[in-house]
BASEGU-310292 format. One record per residue (C-alpha): residue number from 1; y, x negated, z negated. Coordinates in pm, 1 decimal, decimal comma, padded with zeros to 6 digits. Layout:
REM residues N
PT     k         py         px         pz
PT   NUM          Y          X          Z
...
***
This chain:
REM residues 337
PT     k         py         px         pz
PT     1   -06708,2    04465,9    03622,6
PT     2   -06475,9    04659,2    03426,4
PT     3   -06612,8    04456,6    03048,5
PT     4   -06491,3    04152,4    03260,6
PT     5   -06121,8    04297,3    03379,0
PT     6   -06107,3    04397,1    02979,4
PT     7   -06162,4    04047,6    02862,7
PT     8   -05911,7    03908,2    03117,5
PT     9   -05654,5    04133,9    03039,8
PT    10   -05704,0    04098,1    02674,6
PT    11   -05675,2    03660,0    02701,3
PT    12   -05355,6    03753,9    02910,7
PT    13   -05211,4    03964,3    02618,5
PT    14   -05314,0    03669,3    02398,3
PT    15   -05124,1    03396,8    02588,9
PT    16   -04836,4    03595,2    02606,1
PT    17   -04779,6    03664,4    02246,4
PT    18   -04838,1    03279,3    02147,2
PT    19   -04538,8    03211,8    02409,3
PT    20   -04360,4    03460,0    02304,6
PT    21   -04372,5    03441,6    01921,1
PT    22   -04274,7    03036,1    01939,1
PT    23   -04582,3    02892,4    01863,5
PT    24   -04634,7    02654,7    02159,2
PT    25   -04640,1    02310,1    02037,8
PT    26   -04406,2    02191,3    02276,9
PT    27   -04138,1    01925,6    02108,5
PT    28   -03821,1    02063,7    01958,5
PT    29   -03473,5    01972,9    02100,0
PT    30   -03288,9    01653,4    01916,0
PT    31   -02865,8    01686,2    01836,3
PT    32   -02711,7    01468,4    02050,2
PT    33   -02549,2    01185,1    01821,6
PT    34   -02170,4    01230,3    01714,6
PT    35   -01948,8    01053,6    01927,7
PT    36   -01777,6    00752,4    01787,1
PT    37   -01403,8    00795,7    01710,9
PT    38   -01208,6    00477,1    01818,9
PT    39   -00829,0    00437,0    01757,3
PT    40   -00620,4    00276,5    02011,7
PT    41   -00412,1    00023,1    01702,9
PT    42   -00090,3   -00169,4    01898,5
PT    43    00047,0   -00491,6    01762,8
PT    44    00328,7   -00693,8    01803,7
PT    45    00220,3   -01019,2    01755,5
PT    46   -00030,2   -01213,5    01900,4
PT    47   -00420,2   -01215,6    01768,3
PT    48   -00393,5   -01545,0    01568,6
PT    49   -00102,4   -01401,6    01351,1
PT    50   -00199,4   -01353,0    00975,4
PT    51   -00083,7   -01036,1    01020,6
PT    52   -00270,5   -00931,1    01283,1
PT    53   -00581,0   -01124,8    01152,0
PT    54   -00539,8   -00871,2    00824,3
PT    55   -00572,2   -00570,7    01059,9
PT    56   -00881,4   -00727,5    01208,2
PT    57   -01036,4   -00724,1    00862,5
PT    58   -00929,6   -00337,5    00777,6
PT    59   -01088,1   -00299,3    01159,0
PT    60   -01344,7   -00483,6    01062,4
PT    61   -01371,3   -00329,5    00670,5
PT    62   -01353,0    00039,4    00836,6
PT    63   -01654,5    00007,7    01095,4
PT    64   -01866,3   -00149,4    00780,2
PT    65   -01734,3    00155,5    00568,7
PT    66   -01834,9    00422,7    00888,3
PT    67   -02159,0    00290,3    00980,8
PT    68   -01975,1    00215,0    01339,7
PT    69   -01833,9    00555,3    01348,5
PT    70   -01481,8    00465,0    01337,4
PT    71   -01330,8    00205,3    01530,0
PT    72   -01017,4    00051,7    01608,2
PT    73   -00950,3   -00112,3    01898,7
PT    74   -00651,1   -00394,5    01848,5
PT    75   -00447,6   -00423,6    02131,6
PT    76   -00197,9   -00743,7    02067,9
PT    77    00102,9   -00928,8    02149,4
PT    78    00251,4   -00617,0    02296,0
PT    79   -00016,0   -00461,9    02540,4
PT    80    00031,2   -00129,6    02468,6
PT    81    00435,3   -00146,4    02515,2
PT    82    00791,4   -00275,1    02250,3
PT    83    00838,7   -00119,0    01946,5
PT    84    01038,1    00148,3    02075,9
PT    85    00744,0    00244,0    02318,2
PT    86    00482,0    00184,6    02096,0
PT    87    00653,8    00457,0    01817,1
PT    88    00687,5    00721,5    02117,4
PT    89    00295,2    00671,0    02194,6
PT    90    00232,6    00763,4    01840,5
PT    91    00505,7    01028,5    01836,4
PT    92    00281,2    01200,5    02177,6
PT    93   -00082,7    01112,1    02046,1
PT    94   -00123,1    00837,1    02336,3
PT    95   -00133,1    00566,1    02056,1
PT    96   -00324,5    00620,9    01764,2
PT    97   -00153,2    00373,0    01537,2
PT    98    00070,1    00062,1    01489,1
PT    99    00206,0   -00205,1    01277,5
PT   100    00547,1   -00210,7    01228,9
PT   101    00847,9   -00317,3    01012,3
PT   102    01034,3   -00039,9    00750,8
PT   103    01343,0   -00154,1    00985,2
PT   104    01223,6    00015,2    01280,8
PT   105    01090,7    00345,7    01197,0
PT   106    01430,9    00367,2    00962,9
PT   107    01513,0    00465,0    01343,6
PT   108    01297,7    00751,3    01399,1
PT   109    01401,6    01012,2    01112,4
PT   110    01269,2    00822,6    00746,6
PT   111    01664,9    00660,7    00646,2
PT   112    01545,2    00527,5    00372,7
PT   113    01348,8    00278,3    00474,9
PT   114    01680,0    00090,1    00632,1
PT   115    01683,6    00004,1    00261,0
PT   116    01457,6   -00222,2    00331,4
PT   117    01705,2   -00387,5    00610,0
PT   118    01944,0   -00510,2    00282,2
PT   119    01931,1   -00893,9    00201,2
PT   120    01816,0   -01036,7   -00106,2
PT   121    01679,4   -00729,9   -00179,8
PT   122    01391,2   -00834,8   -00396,1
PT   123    01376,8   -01135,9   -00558,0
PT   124    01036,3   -01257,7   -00434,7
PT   125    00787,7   -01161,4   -00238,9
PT   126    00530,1   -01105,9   -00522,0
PT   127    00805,6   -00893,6   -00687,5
PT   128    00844,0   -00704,6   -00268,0
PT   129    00412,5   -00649,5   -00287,7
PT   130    00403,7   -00522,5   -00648,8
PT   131    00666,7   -00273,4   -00542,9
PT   132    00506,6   -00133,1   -00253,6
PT   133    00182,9   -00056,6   -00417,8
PT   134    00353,8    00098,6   -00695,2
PT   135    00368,7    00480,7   -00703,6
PT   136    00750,9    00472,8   -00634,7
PT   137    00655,6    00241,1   -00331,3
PT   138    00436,5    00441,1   -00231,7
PT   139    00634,2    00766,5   -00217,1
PT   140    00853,8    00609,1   -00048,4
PT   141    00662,7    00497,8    00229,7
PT   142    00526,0    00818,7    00221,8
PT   143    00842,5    00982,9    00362,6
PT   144    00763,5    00824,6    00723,9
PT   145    00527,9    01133,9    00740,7
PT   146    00749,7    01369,9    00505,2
PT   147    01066,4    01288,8    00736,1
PT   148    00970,6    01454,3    01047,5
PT   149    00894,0    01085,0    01199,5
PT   150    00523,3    01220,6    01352,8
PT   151    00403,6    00930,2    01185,6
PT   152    00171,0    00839,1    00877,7
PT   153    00211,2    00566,1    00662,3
PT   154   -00086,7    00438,2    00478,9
PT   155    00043,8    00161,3    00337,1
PT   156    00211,3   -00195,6    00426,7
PT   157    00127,0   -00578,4    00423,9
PT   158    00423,1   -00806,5    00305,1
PT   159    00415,9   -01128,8    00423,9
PT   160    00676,3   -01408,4    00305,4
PT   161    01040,9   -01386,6    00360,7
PT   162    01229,8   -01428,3    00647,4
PT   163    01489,1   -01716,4    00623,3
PT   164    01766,1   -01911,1    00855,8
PT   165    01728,1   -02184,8    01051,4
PT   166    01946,3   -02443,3    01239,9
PT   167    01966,2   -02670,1    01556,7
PT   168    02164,7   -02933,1    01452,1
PT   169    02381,8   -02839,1    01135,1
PT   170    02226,9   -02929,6    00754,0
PT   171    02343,1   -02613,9    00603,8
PT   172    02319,1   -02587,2    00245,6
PT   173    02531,7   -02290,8    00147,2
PT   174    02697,7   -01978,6    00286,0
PT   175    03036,4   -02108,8    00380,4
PT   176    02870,8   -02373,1    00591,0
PT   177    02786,2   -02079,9    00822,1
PT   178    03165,0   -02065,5    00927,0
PT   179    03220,9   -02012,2    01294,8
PT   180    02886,4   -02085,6    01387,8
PT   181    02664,6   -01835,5    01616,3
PT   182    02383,5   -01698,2    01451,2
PT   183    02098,7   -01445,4    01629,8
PT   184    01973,1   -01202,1    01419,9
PT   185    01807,7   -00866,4    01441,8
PT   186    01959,1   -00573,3    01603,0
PT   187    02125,4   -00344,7    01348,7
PT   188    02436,9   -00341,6    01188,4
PT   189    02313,0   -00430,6    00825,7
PT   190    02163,0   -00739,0    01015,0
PT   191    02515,0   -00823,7    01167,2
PT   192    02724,0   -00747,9    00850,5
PT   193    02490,0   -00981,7    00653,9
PT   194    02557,7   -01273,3    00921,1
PT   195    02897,0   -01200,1    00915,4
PT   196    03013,5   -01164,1    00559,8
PT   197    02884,0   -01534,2    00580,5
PT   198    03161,3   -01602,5    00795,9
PT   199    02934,9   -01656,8    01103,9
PT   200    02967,3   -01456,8    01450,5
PT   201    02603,8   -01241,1    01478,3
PT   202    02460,0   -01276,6    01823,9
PT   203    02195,3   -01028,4    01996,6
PT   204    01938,0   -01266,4    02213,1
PT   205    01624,6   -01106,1    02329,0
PT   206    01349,4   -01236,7    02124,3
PT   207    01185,6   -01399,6    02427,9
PT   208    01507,7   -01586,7    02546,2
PT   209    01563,7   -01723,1    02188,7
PT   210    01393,9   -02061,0    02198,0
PT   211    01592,0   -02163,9    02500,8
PT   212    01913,4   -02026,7    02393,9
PT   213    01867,4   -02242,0    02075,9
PT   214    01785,5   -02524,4    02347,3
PT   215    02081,6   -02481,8    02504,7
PT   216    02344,8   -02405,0    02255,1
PT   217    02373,6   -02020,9    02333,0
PT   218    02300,8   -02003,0    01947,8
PT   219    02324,3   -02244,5    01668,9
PT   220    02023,6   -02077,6    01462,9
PT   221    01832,2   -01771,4    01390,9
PT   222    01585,7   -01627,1    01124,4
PT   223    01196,0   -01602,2    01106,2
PT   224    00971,8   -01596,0    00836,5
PT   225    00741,1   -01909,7    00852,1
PT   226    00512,4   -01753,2    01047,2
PT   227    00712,0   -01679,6    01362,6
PT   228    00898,1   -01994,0    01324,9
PT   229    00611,0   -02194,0    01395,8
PT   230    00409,1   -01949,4    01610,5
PT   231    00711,8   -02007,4    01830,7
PT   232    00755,0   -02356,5    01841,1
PT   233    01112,0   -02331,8    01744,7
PT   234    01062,5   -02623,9    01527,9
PT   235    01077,7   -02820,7    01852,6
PT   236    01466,5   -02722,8    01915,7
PT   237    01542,3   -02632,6    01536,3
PT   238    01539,5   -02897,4    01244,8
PT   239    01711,4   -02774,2    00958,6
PT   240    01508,5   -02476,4    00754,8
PT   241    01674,5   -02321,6    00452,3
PT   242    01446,7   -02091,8    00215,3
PT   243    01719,5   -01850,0    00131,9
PT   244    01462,2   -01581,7    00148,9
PT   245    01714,2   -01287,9    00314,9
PT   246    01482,8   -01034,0    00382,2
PT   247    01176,8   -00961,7    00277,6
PT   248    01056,9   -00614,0    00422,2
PT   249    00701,2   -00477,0    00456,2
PT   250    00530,6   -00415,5    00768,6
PT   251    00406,0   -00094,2    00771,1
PT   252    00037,7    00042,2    00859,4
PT   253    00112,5    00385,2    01062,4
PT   254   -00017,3    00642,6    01242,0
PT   255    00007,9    00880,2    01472,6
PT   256    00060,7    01209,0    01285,4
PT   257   -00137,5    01400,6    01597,7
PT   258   -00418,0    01189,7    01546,1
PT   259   -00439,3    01156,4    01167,4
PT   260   -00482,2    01569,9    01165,2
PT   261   -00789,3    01516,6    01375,2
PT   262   -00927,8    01316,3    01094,5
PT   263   -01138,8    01503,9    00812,4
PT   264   -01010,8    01453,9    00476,9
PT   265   -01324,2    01199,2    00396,1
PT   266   -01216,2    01049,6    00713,2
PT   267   -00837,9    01001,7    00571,6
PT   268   -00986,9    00886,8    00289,7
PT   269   -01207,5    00628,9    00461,8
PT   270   -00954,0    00487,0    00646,9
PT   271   -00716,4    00420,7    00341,8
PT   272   -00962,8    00290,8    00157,0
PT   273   -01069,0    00085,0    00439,3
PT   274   -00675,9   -00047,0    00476,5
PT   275   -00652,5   -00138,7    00036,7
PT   276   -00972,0   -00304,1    00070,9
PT   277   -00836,0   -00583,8    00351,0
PT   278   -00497,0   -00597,8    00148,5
PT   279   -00633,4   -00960,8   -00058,9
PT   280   -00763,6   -01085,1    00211,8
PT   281   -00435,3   -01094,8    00410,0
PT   282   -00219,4   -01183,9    00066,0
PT   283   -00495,7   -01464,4    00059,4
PT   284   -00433,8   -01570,7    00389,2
PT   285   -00053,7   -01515,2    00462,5
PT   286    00001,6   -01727,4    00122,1
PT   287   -00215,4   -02024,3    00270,6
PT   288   -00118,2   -02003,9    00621,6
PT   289    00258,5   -02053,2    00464,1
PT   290    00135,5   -02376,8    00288,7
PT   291   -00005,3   -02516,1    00639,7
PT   292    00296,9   -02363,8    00818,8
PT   293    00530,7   -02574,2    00589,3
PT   294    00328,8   -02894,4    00631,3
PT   295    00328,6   -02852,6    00996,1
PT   296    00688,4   -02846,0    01012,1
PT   297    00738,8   -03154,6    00725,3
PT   298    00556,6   -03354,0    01019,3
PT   299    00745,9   -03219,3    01326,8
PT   300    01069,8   -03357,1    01156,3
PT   301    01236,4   -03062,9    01005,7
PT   302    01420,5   -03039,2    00693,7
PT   303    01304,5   -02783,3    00453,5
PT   304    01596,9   -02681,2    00198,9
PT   305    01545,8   -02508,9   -00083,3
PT   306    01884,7   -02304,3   -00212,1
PT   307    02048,5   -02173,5   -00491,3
PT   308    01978,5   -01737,8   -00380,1
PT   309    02224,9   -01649,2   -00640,4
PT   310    02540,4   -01789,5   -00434,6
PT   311    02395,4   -01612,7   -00086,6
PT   312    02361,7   -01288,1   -00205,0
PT   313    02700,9   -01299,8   -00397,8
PT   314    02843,7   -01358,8   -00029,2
PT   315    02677,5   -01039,7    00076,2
PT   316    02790,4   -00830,5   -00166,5
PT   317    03013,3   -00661,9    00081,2
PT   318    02731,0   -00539,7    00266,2
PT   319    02628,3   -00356,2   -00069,1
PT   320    02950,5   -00255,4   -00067,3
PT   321    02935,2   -00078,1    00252,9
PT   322    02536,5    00032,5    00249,8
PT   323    02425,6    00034,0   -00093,1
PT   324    02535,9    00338,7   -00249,5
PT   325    02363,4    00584,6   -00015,9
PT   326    02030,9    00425,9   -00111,5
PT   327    02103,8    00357,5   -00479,5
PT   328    01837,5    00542,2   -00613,7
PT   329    01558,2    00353,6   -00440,8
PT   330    01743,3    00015,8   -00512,0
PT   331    01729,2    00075,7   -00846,1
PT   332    01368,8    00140,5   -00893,9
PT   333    01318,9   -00162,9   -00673,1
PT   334    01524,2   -00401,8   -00951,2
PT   335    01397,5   -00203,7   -01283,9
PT   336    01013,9   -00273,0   -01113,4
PT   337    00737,6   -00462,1   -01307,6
***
């Protein structure tokens, strides 16, 4: 009796020790699998837009890049809010990023990139793209972050210029603006430039323009080729002149609260990720502009090509009054390869 309590006690003993020293067999406990990061991206325009269909492709270039790590969720045509709602998102981390022109973050802290608001700035808009990858483009767009903004710029897409167009007058040349009632962006480099034309600068909501061009409220606007198609104002608007006033890059940003939450490699991926779709969307904005101008041949408008020389000798004033404060930058946009 007692030899068998022994040998009971001593299997016991056994079994404990295996348990206790780990060497059950049972399975060992898998990591759960990182969670995904996805960026909440707000746009402007609406999903068809070249521009927009270039941030589909760095959306698109980014997942490929992250093995479906990172992902950006495109929220268009507005949804997530107007500009100035969409740059307090990113200023408070509720939206991760944005596209938007220099013009409007020149708003938000980063003055220098009003420079951008001056007409006739560059000379073309392959001249505009060469700049902006340059290294003095790019420290300049890297003052959104350096300004105070809460925003990161990674870089910009530059579409094609953004020109005047007409109801019912054939306008050919500055002084042919006279008297007439032109809508242009809100800002007062945008007015001056209107008026040292000798025309009165009106402020129309954007989504009230077509029928105040219907109606006679205005007697033209400006929109690159793009949005002047996109909007059917070559229904109420027949006379097009390629005077090629602004041509301003619209910037890739983010919110500074959420680019800090990205790893360095992360940072990395994502820029990387944004270059790479770059050629795709020059590709595309520069054909979409050949269709665009086709499109409006056969809807009846008339397409002028201008002397640029004479219109930005009529806005010299505006130089006059804006240019010296951004000098510097002006003059490594003109002495540019």
């Amino acid at each position: 009796m007692k030899k068998h309590v022994f040998v009971l006690c001593l299997l016991l003993s056994l079994s404990f020790s295996l348990f206790a020293n780990g060497t059950s067999e049972a399975p060992a406990a898998t990591a759960a699998p990182a969670k995904p990061i996805v960026l909440k991206f707000a746009l402007q325009n609406g999903e068809k837009h070249p521009l927009c269909q270039g941030v589909a492709k760095f959306a698109e270039i980014l997942a490929q890049k992250s093995d479906g790590r990172i992902k950006m969720d495109l929220y268009y045509s507005g949804a997530l809010g107007n500009k100035p709602s969409t740059v307090q998102g990113m200023q408070t981390g509720t939206i991760d990023g944005a596209m938007l022109m220099g013009g409007v973050i020149a708003d938000y802290g980063c003055d220098e990139l009003k420079v951008f608001t001056l007409p006739y700035l560059f000379d073309s808009v392959a001249k505009a793209r060469s700049f902006e990858k340059s290294d003095a483009g790019k420290s300049l767009l890297a003052k959104v972050q350096s300004s105070g903004s809460k925003m990161v710029c990674i870089g910009a897409y530059q579409e094609s210029a953004r020109n005047y167009f007409f109801t019912k007058k054939d306008v050919q040349k500055p002084s042919d603006l006279k008297n007439m009632l032109i809508r242009c962006q809100e800002g007062s480099v945008y007015y001056d430039a209107v008026e040292a034309m000798g025309a009165s600068a009106q402020s129309v909501a954007f989504g009230e323009l077509y029928s105040a061009l219907q109606s006679g409220v205005v007697d033209g606007a400006e929109q690159p080729l793009s949005g002047f198609v996109s909007n059917a104002f070559n229904e109420v608007c027949k006379y097009y002149v390629l005077d090629q006033h602004e041509i301003s890059p619209n910037l890739i940003l983010f919110s500074e609260i959420t680019w800090k939450k990205l790893s360095p490699e992360d940072q990395k991926l994502v820029k990387d990720s944004f270059e790479e779709s770059v050629p795709f969307f020059e590709q595309l904005s520069d054909a979409k502009d050949s269709e665009y101008l086709e499109t409006m041949k056969k809807s009846g408008v008339k397409i002028t090509t201008v002397n640029v020389s004479e219109w930005q000798d009529a806005c010299k004033s505006v130089y006059d009054k804006y240019g010296k404060k951004y000098a510097d930058i002006i003059n490594a946009i003109k002495t540019a390869k």
